[in-house]
C-alpha positions in Angstrom: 2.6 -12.8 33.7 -0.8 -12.8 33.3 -1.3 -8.9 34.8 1.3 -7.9 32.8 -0.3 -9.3 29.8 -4.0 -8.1 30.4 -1.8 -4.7 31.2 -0.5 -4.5 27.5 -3.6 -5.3 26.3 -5.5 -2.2 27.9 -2.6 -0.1 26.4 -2.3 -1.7 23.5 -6.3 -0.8 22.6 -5.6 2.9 23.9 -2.7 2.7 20.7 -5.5 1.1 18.6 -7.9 4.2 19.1 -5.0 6.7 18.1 -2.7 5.4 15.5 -3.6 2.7 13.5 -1.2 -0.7 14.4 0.7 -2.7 12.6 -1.5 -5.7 11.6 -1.1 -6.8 8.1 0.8 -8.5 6.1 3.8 -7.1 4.1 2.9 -6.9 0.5 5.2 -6.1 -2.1 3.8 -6.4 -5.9 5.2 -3.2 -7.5 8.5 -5.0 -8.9 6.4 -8.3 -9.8 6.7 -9.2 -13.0 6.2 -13.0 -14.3 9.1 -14.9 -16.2 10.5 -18.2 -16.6 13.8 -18.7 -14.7 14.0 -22.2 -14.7 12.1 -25.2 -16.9 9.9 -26.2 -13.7 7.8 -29.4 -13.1 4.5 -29.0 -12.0 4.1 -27.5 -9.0 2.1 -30.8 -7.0 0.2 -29.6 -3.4 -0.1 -32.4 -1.3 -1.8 -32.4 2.1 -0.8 -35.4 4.3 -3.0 -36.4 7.2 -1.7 -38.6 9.9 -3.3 -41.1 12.0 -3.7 -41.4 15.3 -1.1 -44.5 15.3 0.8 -41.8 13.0 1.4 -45.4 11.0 -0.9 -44.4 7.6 0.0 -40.9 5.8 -3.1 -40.1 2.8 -1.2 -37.7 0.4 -3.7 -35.7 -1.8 -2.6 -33.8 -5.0 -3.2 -30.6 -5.6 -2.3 -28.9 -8.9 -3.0 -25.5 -7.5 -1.0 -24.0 -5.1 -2.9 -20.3 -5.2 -3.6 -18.6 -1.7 -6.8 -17.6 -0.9 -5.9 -13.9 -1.8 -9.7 -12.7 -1.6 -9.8 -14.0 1.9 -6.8 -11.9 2.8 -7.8 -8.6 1.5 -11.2 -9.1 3.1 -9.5 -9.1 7.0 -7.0 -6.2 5.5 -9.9 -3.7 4.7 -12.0 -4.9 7.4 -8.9 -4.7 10.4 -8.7 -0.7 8.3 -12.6 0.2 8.8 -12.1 -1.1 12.3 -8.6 0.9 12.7 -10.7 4.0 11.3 -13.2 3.7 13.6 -10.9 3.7 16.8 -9.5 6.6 15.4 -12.3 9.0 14.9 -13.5 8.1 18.7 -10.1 9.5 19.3 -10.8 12.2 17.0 -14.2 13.1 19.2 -11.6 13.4 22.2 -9.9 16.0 20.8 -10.7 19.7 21.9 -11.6 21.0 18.5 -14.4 18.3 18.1 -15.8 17.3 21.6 -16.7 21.2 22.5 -18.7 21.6 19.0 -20.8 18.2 19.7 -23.8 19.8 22.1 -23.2 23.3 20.2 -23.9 21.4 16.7 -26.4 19.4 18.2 -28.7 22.1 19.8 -28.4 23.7 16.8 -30.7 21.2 15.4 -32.8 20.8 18.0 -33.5 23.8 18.6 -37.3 24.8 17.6 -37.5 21.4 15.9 -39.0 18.7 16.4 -37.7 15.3 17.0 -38.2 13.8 13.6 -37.0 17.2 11.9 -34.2 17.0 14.2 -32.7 14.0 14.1 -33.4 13.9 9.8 -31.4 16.9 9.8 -28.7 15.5 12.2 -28.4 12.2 10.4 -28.0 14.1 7.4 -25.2 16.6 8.6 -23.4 12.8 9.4 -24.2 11.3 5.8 -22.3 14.6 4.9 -19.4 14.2 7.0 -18.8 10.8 6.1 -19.3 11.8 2.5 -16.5 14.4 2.5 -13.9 11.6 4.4 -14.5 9.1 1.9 -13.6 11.5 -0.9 -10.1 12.4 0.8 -9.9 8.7 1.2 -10.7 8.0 -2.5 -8.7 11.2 -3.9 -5.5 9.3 -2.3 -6.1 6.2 -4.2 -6.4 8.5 -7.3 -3.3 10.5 -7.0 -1.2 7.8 -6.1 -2.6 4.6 -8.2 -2.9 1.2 -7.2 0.6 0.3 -7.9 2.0 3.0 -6.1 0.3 1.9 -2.9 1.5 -1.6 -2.9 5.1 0.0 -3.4 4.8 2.5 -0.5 5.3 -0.4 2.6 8.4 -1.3 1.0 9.8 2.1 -0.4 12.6 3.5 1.5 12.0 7.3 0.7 8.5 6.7 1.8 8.8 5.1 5.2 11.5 7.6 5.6 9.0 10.8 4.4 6.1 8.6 6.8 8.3 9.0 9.9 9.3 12.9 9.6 5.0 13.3 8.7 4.6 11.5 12.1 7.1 13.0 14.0 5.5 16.5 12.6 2.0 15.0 13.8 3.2 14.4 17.1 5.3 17.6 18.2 2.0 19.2 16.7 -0.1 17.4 19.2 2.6 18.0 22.0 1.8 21.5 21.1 4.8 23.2 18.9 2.5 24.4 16.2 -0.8 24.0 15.3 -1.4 22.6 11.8 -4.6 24.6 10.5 -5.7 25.2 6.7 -6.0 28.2 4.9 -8.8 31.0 7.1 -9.8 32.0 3.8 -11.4 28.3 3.2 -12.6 28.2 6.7 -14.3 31.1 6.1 -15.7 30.6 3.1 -17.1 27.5 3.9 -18.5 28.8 7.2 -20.7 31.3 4.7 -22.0 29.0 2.7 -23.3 27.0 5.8 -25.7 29.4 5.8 -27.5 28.9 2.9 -30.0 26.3 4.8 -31.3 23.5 3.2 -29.1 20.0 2.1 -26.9 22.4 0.8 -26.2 24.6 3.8 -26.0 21.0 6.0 -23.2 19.8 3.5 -21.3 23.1 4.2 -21.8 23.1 7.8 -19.8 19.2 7.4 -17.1 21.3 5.6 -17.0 23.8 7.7 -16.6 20.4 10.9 -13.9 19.0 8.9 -11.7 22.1 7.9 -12.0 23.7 11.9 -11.0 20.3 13.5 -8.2 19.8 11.1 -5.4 21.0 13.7 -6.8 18.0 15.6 -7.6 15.7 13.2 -5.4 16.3 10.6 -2.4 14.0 12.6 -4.9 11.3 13.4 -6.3 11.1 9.7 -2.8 11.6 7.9 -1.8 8.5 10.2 -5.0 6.7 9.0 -4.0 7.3 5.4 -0.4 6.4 5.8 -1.2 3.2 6.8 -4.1 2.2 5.0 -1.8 3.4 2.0 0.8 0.9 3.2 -1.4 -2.1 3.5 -1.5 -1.9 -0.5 -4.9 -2.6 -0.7 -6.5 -0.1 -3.9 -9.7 0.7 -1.2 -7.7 0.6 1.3 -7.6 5.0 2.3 -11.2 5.1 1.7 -12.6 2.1 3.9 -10.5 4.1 6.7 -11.8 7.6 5.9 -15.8 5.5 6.2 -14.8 4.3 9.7 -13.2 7.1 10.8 -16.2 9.3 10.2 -18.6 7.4 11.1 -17.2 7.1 14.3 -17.9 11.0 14.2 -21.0 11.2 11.9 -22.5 8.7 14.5 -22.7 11.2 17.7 -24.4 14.0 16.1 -27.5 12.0 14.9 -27.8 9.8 18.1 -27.3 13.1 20.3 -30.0 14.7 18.1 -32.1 11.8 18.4 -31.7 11.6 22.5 -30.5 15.4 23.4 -31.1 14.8 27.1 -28.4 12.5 26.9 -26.1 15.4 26.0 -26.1 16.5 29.9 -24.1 13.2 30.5 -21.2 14.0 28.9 -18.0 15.4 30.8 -17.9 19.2 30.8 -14.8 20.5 28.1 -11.7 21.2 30.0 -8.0 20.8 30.2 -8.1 16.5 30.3 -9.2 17.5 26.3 -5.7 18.8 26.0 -4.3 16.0 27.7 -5.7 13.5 25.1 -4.1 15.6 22.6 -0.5 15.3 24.3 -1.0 11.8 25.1 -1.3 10.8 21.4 1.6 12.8 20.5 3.9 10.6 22.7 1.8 7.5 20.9 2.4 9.3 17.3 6.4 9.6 18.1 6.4 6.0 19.0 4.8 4.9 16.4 6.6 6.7 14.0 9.7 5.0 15.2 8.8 1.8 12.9 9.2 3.9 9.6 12.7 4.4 10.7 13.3 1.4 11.6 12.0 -0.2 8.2 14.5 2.2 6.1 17.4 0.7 8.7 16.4 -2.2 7.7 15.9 -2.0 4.0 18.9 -0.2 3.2 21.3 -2.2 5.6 22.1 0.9 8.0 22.5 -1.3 11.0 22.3 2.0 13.7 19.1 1.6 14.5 18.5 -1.3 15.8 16.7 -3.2 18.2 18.1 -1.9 21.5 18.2 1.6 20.6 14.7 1.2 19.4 13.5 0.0 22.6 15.5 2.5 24.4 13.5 5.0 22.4 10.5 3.7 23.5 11.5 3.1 26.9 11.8 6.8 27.5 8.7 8.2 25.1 6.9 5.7 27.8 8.4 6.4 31.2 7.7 10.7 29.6 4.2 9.6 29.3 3.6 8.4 32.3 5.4 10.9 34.5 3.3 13.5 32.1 -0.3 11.6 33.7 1.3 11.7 36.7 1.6 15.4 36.4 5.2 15.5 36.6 5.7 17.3 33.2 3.8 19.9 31.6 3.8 21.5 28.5 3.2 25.2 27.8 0.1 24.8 26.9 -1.3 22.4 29.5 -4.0 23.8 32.2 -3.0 24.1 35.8 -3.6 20.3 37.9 -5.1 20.6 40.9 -5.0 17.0 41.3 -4.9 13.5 39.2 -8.4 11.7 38.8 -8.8 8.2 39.4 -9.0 7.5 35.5 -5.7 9.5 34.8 -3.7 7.3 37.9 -5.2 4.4 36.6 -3.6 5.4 33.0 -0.7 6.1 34.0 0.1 3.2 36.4 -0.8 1.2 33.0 1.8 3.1 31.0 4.8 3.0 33.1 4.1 -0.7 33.8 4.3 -1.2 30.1 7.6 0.4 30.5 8.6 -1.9 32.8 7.5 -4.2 30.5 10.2 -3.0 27.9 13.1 -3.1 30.0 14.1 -6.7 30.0 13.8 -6.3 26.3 17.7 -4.4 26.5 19.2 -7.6 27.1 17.2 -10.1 24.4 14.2 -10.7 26.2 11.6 -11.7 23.0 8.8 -9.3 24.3 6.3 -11.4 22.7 3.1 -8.7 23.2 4.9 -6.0 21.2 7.4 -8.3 19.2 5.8 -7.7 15.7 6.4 -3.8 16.1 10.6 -4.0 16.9 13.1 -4.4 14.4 14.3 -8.4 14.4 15.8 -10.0 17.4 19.1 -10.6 15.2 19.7 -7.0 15.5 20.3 -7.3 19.0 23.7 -6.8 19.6 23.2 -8.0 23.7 20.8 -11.3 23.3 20.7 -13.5 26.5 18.0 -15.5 25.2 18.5 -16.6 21.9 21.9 -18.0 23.2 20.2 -19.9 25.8 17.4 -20.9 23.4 20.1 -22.4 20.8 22.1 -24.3 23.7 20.1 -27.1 24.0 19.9 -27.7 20.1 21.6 -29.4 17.8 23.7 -27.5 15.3 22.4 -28.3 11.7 24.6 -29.7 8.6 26.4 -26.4 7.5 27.6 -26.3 3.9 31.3 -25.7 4.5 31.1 -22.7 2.1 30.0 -19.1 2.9 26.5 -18.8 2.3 25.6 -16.0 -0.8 23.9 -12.7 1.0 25.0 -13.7 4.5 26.8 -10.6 4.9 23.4 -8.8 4.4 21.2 -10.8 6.6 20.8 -13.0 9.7 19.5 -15.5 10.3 16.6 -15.0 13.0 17.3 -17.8 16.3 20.6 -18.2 15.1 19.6 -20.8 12.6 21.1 -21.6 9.7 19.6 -19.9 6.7 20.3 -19.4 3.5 19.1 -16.6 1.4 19.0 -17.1 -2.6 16.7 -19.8 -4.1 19.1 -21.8 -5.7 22.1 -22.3 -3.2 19.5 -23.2 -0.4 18.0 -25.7 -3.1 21.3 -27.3 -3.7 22.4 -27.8 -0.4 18.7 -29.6 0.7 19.7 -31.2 -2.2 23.5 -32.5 -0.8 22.2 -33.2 2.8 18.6 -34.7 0.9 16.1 -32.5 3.3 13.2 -31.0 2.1 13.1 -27.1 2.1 11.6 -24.5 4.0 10.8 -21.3 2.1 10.3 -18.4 4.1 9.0 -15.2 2.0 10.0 -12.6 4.4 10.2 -8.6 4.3 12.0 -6.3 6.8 8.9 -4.1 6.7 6.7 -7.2 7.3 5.3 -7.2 11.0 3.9 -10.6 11.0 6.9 -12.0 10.3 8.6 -10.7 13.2 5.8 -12.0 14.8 6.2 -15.4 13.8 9.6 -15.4 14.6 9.2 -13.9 18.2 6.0 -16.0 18.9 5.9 -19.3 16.8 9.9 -20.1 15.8 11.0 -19.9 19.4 9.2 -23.1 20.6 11.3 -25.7 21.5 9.7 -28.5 18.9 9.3 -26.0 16.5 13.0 -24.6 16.6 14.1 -28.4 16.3 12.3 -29.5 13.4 13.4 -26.4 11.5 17.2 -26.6 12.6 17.3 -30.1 12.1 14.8 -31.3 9.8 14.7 -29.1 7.0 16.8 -26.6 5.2 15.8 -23.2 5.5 15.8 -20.5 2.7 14.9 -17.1 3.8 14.2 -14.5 0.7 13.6 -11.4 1.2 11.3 -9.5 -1.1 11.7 -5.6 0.1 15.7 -5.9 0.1 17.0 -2.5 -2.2 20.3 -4.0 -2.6 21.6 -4.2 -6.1 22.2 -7.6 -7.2 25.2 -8.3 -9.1 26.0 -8.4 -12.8 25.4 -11.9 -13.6 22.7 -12.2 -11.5 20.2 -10.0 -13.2 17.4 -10.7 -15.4 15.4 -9.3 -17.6 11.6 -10.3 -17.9 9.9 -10.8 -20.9 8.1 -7.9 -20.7 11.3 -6.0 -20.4 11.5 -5.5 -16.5 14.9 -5.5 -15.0 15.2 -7.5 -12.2 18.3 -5.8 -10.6 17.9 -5.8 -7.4 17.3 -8.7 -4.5 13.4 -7.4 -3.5 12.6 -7.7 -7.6 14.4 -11.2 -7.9 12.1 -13.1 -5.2 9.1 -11.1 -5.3 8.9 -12.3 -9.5 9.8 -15.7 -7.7 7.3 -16.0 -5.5 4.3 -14.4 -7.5 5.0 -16.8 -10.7 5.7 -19.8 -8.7 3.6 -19.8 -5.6 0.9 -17.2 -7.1 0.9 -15.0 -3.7 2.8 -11.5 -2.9 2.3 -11.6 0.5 4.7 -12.0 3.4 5.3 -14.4 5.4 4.4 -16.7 3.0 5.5 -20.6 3.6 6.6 -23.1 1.4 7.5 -26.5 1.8 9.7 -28.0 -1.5 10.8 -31.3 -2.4 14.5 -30.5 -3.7 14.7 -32.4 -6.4 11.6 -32.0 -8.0 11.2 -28.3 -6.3 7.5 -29.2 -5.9 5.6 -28.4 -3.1 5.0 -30.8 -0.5 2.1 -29.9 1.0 0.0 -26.2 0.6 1.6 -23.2 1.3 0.6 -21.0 4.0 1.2 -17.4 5.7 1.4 -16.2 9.4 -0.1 -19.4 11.6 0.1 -18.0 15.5 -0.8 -21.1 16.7 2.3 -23.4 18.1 0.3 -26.4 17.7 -0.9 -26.0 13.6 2.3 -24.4 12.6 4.4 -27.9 14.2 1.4 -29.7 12.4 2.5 -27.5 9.0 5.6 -29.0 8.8 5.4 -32.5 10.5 2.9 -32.7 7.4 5.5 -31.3 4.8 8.3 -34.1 6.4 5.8 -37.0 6.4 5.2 -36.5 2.8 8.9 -36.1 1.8 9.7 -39.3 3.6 6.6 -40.9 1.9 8.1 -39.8 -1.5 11.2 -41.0 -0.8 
C-alpha cells in the first residue's frame, strides 16, 4: 500500500505542474444575502475540554462563532501562487519556450558584460512577469468580484470550463494549434527592436504572444481555476507564479551562461510533454462535467463512468510513453529512455490503481477529485462498511429533498434546516450541520477519508442527527418555501436558501463547514469548523460537541 501510495504521489505532483488541482474549498457567496428567518437566541460557542479521567468537562462561552476567514484566503492565494508556479515550469517544457531560452539568453550576453547582462536579463523577466499579472488582473476586472465567487458553483460555467479544457487538450494532442493574430506577433516583434527598457518590454511581448500555442492551455487552466477559487486576487497571484517560474531562467541563465550547456538539447521528448498534458488536461476537465451532473441532478455521469473515463485517458497515456501510440505529429522513437519507462510504469500503475474503484473501492488518494461515492451504482464497500453498524432512529416519514440527494455512507441525513432540527428535537440528539456543495472537493474528501472510520461513522449514525445542506443546488424550491430578503433578494432556489443560512448565522460561505447545534436552543455547541483530515481531531470535534450537550442537559 505504501508503493502504491508514494506511486500517486509522484503522479499526482507531475498533475500539479500541469493543471492546477483541486485544493480549495467550495465557496459560494454570490446568492448570500442576510435576513431574518427565524427569532434566534444567541448563537453561544462553547469549547469543552475533557480530562484525562474524561470525569470534568470545562465549557467556555463564546459569543462569536465567525471563522477565521483571513486565514483561509491566505492558504487559497498562496496554494494559487504555488499552482502557478508548477505550471510555468511546465510552461518552460513546452517546445515554443525551452528552444528560445539559450537563443534569448545569448542575446544578452553577447558583447556584454556580466553585470550589463544579467541587468538586462532580469529586466526582460520583470517584464514578463509584468505582462502575466495584467492578464491576471484584467480577469478580475472583466468579470468582478462577485462573479468569480459564482463561477465554482455556476452550471453554464463548469459546463463552458470543460469544453475550454477539452479544446486545450486536443490542442496539445495536436489537432490545432491555438496561435494569436500574425499581425500582433509581428508587430510586437518590431517594436522589440527599438532597444532600451522599451525594446526589452517588447521583446517580453513578443515571448508571450509566440509561446501562446503552448501556453495559452496551461494559462487558461490557471485562470479557470484561480477564477473558481472566488478569491478577487485570485487570477493575478497565479499569473505572478506562473511567470516567475519563466521570468526566473532567463536572468539566472544570463547570470551563469555556462550553465546553458547543461541543459538537454530541443527534440521530440519536447513534443511529448506537450501530448502528455493533453491526456492530463482531458482528465481534468472531466470534473467540470461532473460538477454540472451534479448540480443539475443529471445522474449519467457518475462515479463509475467517471472512473472509467479516467481509466482509459490513463492506460492511453501510458501505452503513448511506452511508445505504443503516436500521434501525427510525434517524432520517430528509436527507443524509450530510462526517465520515459520510469513515467510510464508510474502512470499505468495509477491505472491500476483506479480499477478497484468500479466496484466502490473509496480510492482515498484521488477521492476529493470523483463525483460522491453515493453515485455509485455497484458499491461493495459502503455495504460492508454499514453492516457492522447500528441503524439510526429514522423519522417514519419521508425525508423533504431525499429524492434529490443521498446521503453519503448510507447514513441517514436530512436535508432542510428545519425538518432535521425537529427530528433532533423528537429523538433529543444534538445536530450535526454539514454545509456541503457538489462542486466542493474537500468535502468529498472528508467523506472518503474522515467519515468512513469506524468510531467516526458511529458517533455520527448514532449519536447525532445529521443535516446535510447543500449550498450550490440549482433546484427551484417550491412556492411556499421562498423568501424574500430585505433587501429584496429572492431566495428561490435550494443553493440561495442555505447559503443566506449559513452566512447570517454561522458568518462563513465556505464548504464543508461544521456545525454542532443544540436543538432546542439551536445554539452552537462548541466552534464550528471546516475540512479536519485528521481521524483523531475530527472524533475529538464531536466527542466535544456530545459532552457539552449532555452537560446542558
Amino acid at each position: 500500500m505504501l508503493f502504491i501510495k508514494k506511486l500517486f504521489l509522484t503522479l499526482l505532483f507531475i498533475t500539479a505542474v500541469s493543471v492546477p488541482s483541486f485544493a480549495h474549498d467550495t465557496t459560494s457567496t454570490a446568492d448570500v444575502e442576510f435576513t431574518e428567518i427565524k427569532p434566534e437566541a444567541a448563537i453561544t460557542d462553547t469549547i469543552v475540554k475533557d480530562t484525562l479521567d474524561k470525569k470534568s468537562t470545562e465549557v467556555k462561552a463564546n459569543n462569536d462563532p465567525q471563522t477565521p476567514q483571513k486565514d483561509e484566503q491566505a492558504d487559497t492565494l498562496w496554494m494559487i501562487f504555488l499552482k502557478g508556479l508548477l505550471g510555468g515550469l511546465a510552461a518552460l517544457l513546452m517546445p515554443c519556450i525551452f528552444p528560445m531560452l539559450p537563443l534569448t539568453v545569448s542575446f544578452f550576453t553577447k558583447g556584454a558584460e556580466k553585470g550589463k547582462a544579467f541587468s538586462k536579463a532580469a529586466l526582460y523577466g520583470f517584464f514578463i512577469i509584468l505582462i502575466y499579472v495584467v492578464l491576471g488582473l484584467l480577469v478580475t476586472v472583466l468579470f468582478g468580484a462577485d462573479a468569480l465567487n459564482s463561477l465554482s458553483t455556476n452550471g453554464i460555467f463548469n459546463f463552458f470550463f470543460f469544453l475550454l479544457l477539452v479544446i486545450f487538450a486536443a490542442s496539445f494532442l495536436g489537432a490545432f494549434e491555438i496561435t494569436l493574430p500574425s499581425s500582433w506577433v509581428n508587430k510586437m516583434d518590431a517594436n522589440s527592436d527599438k532597444g532600451g527598457m522599451l525594446g526589452l518590454f517588447f521583446m517580453a511581448g513578443t515571448l508571450a504572444l509566440v509561446s501562446f500555442s503552448c501556453t495559452g492551455p496551461i494559462i487558461g487552466t490557471l485562470l479557470v481555476e484561480a477564477a473558481t477559487t472566488g478569491a478577487l486576487l485570485g487570477p493575478a497571484i497565479g499569473m505572478f507564479g506562473f511567470s516567475l517560474a519563466l521570468a526566473i531562467p532567463f536572468a539566472l541563465f544570463a547570470l551563469f551562461p555556462s550553465a546553458m550547456n547543461k541543459l538537454p538539447k530541443s527534440g521530440g521528448w519536447l513534443n511529448s510533454v506537450k501530448v502528455v498534458l493533453g491526456f492530463l488536461e482531458l482528465a481534468f476537465a472531466l470534473k467540470f462535467l461532473s460538477n454540472v451532473d451534479l448540480a443539475y441532478h443529471w445522474k449519467w455521469f457518475d462515479r463509475e463512468v467517471f472512473l472509467a473515463l479516467w481509466i482509459v485517458i490513463f492506460c492511453l497515456m501510458g501505452l503513448y510513453l511506452l511508445g505504443k501510440l503516436k500521434f501525427s505529429h510525434d517524432s520517430p522513437l528509436a527507443f524509450i529512455s530510462v526517465p520515459r519507462l520510469i513515467f510510464a510504469i508510474v502512470v499505468l500503475a495509477f491505472t491500476v490503481y483506479l480499477l478497484p474503484g468500479l466496484w466502490g473501492a473509496p480510492l482515498k488518494s484521488v477521492s476529493a477529485f470523483l463525483p460522491p461515492q453515493n453515485t455509485q451504482d455497484f458499491d461493495l464497500y459502503t455495504l460492508n462498511l454499514v453492516a457492522g453498524s447500528a441503524t439510526q432512529t429514522k423519522d417514519s416519514r419521508p425525508h423533504k429533498y431525499a429524492d434529490k440527494f443521498d446521503a453519503p455512507l448510507k447514513l441517514n441525513a436530512y436535508f432542510d434546516y428545519a425538518e432535521g432540527i425537529e427530528a433532533a428535537k423528537k429523538l433529543n440528539k444534538p445536530v450535526l450541520i454539514d454545509f456541503t456543495g457538489h462542486a466542493c472537493v474537500n468535502c468529498r474528501q472528508m467523506e472518503a477519508d474522515v467519515w468512513p472510520d469506524k468510531e467516526v461513522y458511529k458517533i455520527i449514525n448514532e449519536e447525532y442527527v445529521l443535516i446535510q445542506l447543500y449550498v450550490d443546488d440549482k433546484t427551484e424550491l417550491a412556492k411556499e418555501d421562498i423568501t424574500t430578503t430585505p433587501e429584496g433578494k429572492m431566495l428561490n432556489t435550494i443553493a440561495k436558501k442555505w447559503s443566506d443560512l449559513q452566512a447570517r448565522k454561522f458568518k462563513a460561505n465556505s464548504q464543508p463547514f461544521y456545525v454542532l447545534l443544540e436543538p432546542e436552543t439551536e445554539t452552537s455547541l462548541v466552534k464550528p469548523q471546516g475540512a479536519d483530515y485528521d481521524v483523531a481531531n475530527y472524533k475529538k470535534f464531536l466527542e466535544s460537541g456530545l459532552a457539552s450537550f449532555k452537560l446542558n442537559k
